[in-house]
C-alpha distance (Angstrom), angle and dihedral (degrees) to the residues before:
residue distance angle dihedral
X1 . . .
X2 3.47 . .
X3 4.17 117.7 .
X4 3.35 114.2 -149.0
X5 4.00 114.5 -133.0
X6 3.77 111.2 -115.1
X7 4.13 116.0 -94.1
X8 3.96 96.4 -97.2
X9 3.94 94.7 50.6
X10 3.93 90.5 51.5
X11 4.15 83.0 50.5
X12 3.37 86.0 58.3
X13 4.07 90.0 -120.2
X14 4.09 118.6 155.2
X15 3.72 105.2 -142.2
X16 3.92 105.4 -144.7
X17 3.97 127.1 -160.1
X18 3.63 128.4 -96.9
X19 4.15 87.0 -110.5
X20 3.84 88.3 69.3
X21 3.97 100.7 41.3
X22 3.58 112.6 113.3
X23 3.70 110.8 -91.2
X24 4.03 123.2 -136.2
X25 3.41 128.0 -89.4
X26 3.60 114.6 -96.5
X27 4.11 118.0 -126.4
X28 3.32 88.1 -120.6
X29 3.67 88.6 66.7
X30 3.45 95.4 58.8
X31 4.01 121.2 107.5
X32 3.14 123.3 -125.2
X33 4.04 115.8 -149.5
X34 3.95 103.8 -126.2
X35 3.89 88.7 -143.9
X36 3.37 94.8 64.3
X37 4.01 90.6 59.0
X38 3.22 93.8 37.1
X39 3.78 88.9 51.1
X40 4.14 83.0 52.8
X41 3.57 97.1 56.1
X42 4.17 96.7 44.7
X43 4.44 80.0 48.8
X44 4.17 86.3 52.7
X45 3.73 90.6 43.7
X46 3.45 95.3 46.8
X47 4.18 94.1 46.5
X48 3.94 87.2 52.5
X49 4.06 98.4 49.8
X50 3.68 83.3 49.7
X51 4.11 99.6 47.6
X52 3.40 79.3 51.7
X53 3.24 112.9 56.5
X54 4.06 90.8 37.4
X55 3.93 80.2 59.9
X56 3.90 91.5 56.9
X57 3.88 85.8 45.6
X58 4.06 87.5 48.5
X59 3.67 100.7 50.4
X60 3.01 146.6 70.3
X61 3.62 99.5 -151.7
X62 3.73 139.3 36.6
X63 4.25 119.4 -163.9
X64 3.64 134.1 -179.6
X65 3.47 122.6 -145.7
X66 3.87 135.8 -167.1
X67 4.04 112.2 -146.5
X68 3.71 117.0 -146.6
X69 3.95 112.3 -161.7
X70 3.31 98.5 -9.6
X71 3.68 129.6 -154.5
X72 3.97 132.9 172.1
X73 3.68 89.9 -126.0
X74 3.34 100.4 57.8
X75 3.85 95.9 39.7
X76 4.10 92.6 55.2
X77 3.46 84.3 56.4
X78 3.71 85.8 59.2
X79 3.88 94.7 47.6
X80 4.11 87.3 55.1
X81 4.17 87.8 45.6
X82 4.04 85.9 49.9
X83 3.95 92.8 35.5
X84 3.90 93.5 147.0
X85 3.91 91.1 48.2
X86 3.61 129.9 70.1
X87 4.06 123.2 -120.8
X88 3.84 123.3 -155.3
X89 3.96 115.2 -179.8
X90 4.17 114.0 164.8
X91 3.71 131.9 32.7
X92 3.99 85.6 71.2
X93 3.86 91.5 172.6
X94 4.01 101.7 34.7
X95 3.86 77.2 52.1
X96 3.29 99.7 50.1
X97 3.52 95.4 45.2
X98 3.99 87.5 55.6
X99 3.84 82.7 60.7
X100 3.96 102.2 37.8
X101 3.53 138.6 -94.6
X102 3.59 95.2 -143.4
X103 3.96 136.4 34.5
X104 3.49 87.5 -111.6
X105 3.90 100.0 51.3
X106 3.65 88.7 45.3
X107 3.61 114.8 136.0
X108 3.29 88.5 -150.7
X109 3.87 132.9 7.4
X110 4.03 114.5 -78.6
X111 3.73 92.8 7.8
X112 3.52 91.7 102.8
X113 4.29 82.3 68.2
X114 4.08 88.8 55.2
X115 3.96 89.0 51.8
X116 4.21 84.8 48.9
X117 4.25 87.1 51.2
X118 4.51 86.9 43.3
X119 4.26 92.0 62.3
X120 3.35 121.1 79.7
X121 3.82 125.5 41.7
X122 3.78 134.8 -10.4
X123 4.21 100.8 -21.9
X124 3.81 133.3 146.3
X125 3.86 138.3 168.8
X126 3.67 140.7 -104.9
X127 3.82 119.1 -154.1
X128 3.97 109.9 -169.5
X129 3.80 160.0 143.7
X130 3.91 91.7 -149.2
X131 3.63 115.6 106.3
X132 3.65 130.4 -105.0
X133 3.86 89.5 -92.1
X134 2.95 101.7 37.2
X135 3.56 90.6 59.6
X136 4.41 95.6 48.3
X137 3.65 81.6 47.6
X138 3.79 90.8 64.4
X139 3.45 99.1 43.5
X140 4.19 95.8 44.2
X141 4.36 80.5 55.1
X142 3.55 91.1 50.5
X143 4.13 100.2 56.0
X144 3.59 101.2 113.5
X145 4.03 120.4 176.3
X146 3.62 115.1 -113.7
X147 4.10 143.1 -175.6
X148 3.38 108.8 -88.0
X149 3.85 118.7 -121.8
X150 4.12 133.6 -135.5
X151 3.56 103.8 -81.1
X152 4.08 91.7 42.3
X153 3.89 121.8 115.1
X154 3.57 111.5 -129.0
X155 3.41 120.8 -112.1
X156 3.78 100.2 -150.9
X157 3.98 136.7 -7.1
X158 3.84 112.9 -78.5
X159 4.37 95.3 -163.6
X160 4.57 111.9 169.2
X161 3.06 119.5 -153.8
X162 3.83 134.3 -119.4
X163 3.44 114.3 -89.2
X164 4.17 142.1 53.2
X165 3.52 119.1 -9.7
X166 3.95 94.2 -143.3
X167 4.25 79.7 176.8
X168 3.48 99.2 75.1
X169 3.86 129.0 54.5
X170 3.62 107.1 -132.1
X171 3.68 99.4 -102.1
X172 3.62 85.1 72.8
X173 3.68 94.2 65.4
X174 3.79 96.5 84.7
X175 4.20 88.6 48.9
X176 4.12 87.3 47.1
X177 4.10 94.7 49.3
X178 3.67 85.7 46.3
X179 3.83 87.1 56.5
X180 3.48 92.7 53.9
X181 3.75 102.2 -95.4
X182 4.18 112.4 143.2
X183 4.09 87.0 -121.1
X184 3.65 142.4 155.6
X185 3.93 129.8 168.2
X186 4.08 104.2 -118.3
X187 4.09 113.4 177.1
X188 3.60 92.9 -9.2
X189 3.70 93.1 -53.8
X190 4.15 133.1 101.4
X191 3.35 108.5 -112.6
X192 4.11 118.7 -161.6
X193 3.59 98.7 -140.6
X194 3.82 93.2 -148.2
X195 3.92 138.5 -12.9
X196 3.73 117.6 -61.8
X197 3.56 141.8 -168.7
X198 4.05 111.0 -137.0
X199 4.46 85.7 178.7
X200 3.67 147.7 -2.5
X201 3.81 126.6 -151.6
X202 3.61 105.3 -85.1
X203 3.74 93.4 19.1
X204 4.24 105.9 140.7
X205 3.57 101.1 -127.7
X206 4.08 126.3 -108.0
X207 3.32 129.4 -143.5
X208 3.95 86.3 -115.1
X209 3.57 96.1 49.7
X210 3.74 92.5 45.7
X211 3.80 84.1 55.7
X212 3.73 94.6 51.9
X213 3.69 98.4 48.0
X214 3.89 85.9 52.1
X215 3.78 96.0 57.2
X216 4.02 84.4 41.1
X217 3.81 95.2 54.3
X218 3.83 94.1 -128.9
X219 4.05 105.0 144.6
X220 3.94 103.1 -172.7
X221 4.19 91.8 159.4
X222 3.95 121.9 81.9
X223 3.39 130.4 -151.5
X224 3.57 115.3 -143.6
X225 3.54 141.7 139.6
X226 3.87 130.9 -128.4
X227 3.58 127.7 -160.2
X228 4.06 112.6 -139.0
X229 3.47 101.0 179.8
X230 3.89 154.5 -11.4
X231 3.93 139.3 -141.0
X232 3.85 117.6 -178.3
X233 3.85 121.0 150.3
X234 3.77 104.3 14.3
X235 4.30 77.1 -55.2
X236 3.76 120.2 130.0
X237 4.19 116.0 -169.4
X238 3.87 127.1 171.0
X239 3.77 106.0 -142.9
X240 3.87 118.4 -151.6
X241 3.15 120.9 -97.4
C-alpha cells in the first residue's frame, strides 16, 4: 500500500528543530533613538527653570547659602526645620540661568546678583516667607558634627595610645593593620603595639585616616550652613559672613 509522504515533504520543505530556530532579540538589543532622551532632558530642564521662577514669584524671600561638609542627612533635617520654605541644592548653572546671568536677562531685577553668589563651590537657595531670623535660627539648630573625609584638614591631633584596643573585636585586626595601625591580635584581643598618631592639626586628611577616625567615632568636620546673601522685593543685600 502506498503511504503518501506528509504535505511539507512533497513541498520539498526541511523541517528544522527548535535548537536551531532563530532566537528573540534581547532588550538589550534594542535602540534607543537619542532624540527621544535628548528630548527628556530639554522637558526636565525646562520643568526646573519654570519651578523656579514660580518660586521667585511665590515668595517673599530668596537666600543663598554656602554648605560646609555637606551631607544629605543633615540637610533633610534642614528641609523639615524650613518645612514651609522650599530648598534647591544642585543644578547651580541651570539654576542660575532660571534667575539670570546678566542684569538684563534677569527674571526679575537684582536676581542676576543671587545667580553671581550660586557659582562657585558648594551653594544652594532658599525660597521663603520666614524672616531673616528665623531663617539663621534654622540653620545654627541644624549644625551637626560629622566624620571628617580625605581631603579635610584636621582640626586637632587624634594620637592612641599603646595598649588593647577593647574597640575592636579581633576580627578587625587584619582590616586595622591594613589601615596602617601597628596591630596584632594577642589572646583574642588587638593589641596596638606602640603609641600612634592617626592626625595632627593641620594634617590634610587620607582616605586611611578618614577611615580610622570613623571606626574611632572622632567627628572633627561640621555641617553647617551659611547664608551669603538675600534678594526679596526687587532688594539685593550681602549678609556677613
Amino acid at each position: 500500500e502506498q503511504v503518501n509522504p506528509p504535505g511539507w515533504l512533497r513541498a520539498g520543505c526541511v523541517r528544522t528543530s527548535a535548537a536551531l530556530r532563530p532566537m528573540p532579540k534581547s532588550k538589550r538589543a534594542q535602540k534607543v533613538t537619542l532624540s527621544k532622551t535628548v528630548s527628556k532632558g530639554r522637558e526636565r530642564k525646562v520643568a526646573i527653570i519654570d519651578e523656579v521662577r514660580d518660586c521667585v514669584d511665590r515668595y517673599k524671600s530668596v537666600l543663598v547659602f554656602e554648605a560646609n561638609n555637606m551631607r544629605n542627612a543633615a540637610l533633610k533635617d534642614v528641609r523639615v526645620r524650613l518645612r514651609s520654605s522650599r530648598i534647591f541644592f544642585g543644578r547651580n548653572k541651570l539654576i542660575a540661568a532660571a534667575l539670570g546671568r546678566t542684569a538684563a536677562d534677569a527674571y526679575r531685577a537684582g536676581l542676576d546678583e543671587v545667580a553671581d553668589g550660586l557659582l562657585g563651590g558648594e551653594a544652594g537657595l532658599i525660597f521663603t516667607d520666614e524672616s531673616l531670623e528665623a531663617v539663621q535660627q534654622a540653620l545654627a539648630e541644624s549644625r551637626v558634627p560629622e566624620y571628617a573625609r580625605a581631603g579635610f584638614e584636621a582640626t586637632e591631633d587624634v594620637v592612641l595610645p599603646q595598649g588593647v584596643l577593647s574597640q575592636f573585636a579581633g576580627s578587625m585586626e587584619p582590616y586595622l593593620r591594613k589601615l596602617g595601625l601597628p596591630t596584632k591580635l594577642q589572646a583574642g584581643a588587638v593589641q596596638l603595639l606602640c603609641d600612634y598618631t592617626v592626625c595632627k592639626a593641620g594634617d590634610v586628611v587620607s582616605s586611611d585616616q578618614a577611615k580610622l577616625m570613623q571606626l574611632l567615632d572622632v567627628k572633627q568636620a561640621l555641617f553647617e550652613l551659611t547664608l551669603t546673601c538675600r534678594w526679596s522685593e526687587g532688594q539685593f543685600q550681602r549678609l556677613a559672613a
